[in-house]
C-alpha positions in Angstrom: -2.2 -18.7 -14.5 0.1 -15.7 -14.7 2.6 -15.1 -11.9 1.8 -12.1 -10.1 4.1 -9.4 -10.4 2.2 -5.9 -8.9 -0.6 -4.8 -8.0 -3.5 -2.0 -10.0 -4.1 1.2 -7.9 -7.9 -0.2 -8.2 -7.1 -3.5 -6.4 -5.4 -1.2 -3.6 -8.8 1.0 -3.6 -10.7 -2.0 -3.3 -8.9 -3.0 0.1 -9.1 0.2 1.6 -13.0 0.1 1.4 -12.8 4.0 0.4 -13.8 4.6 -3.1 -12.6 8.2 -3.1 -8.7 7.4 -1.9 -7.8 7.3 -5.7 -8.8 9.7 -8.5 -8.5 10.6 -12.0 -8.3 14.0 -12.1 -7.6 14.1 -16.2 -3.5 14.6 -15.7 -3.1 10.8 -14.5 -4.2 9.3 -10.8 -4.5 11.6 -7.4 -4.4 9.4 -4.3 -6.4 11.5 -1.8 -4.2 11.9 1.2 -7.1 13.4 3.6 -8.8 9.7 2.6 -5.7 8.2 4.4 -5.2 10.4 7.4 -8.1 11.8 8.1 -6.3 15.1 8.2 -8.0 17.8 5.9 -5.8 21.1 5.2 -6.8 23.5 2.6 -4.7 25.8 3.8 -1.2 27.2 1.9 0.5 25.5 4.8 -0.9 21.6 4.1 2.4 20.5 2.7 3.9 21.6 6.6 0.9 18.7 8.2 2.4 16.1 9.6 0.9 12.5 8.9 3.7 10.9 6.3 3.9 7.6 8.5 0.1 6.9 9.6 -0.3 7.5 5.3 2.5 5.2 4.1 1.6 2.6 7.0 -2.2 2.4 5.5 -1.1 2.2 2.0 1.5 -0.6 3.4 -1.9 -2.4 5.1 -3.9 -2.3 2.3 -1.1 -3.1 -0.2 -1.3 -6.2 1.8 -4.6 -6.8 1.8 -5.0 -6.3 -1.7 -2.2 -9.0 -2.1 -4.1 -11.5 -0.4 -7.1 -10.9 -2.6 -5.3 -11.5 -5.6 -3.4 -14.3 -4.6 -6.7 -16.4 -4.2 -6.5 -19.4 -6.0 -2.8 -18.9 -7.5 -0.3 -21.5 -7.4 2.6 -21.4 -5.3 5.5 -19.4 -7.6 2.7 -17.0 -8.9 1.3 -15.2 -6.1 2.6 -11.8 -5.4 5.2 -11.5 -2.4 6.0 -8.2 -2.0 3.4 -7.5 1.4 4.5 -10.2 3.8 2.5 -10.1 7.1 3.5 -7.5 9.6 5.0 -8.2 12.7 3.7 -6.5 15.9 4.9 -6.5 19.2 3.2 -6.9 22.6 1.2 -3.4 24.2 3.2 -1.0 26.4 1.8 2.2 27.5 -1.2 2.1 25.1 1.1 1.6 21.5 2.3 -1.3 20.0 5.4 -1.3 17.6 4.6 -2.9 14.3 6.7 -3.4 11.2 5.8 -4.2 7.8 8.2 -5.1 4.8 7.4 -4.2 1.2 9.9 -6.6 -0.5 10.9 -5.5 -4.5 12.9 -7.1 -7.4 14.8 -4.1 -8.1 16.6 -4.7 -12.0 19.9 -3.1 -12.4 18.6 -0.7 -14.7 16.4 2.3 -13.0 12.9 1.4 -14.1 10.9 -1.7 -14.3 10.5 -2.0 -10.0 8.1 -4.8 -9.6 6.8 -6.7 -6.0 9.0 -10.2 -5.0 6.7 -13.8 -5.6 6.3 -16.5 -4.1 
């Protein structure tokens, strides 16, 4: 098979579980922040909501997710690398601290970014 280089923005829709997170309004794809936080503004202020971290964590989560789908059944130097398991650390006061890599192969020239393998 073919090593495993990124992931399609309909393998990441298929791990969230939410088919409306990514759309195709006609001027290329629209990922649905509201689908991610929850958070619905209409308003001329929805740029000022707050919710950048809880949205990047949950594409991070399902990134991952996605990963492992498309890994299934790959050898060992084909599967994608680039969403390694989070770590999380133990409860205190109700939160828990958890941190997630994305790991790239950035190419000295400014374009061509793709995910780490394994």
């Amino acid at each position: 098979m073919a090593q495993i280089v990124d992931l399609t923005w309909q393998e990441l829709e298929i791990a969230s579980g939410n088919s409306l997170i990514i759309t195709e309004p006609g001027l290329g794809l629209l990922l649905r922040l509201s689908v991610l936080t929850g958070i619905i503004d209409t308003s001329a202020t929805a740029k000022r909501t707050t919710g950048v971290v809880q949205a990047l964590y949950q594409l991070r989560e399902w990134a991952a997710a996605a990963q492992a789908t498309v890994n299934a059944g790959q050898s060992i130097g084909e599967r994608l690398a680039a969403f390694p398991p989070a770590s999380n650390g133990t409860a205190v006061n109700g939160f828990v601290m958890s941190s997630g890599q994305i790991i790239v192969r950035t190419p000295l020239a400014t374009t061509g970014i793709v995910g780490a393998s394994n």
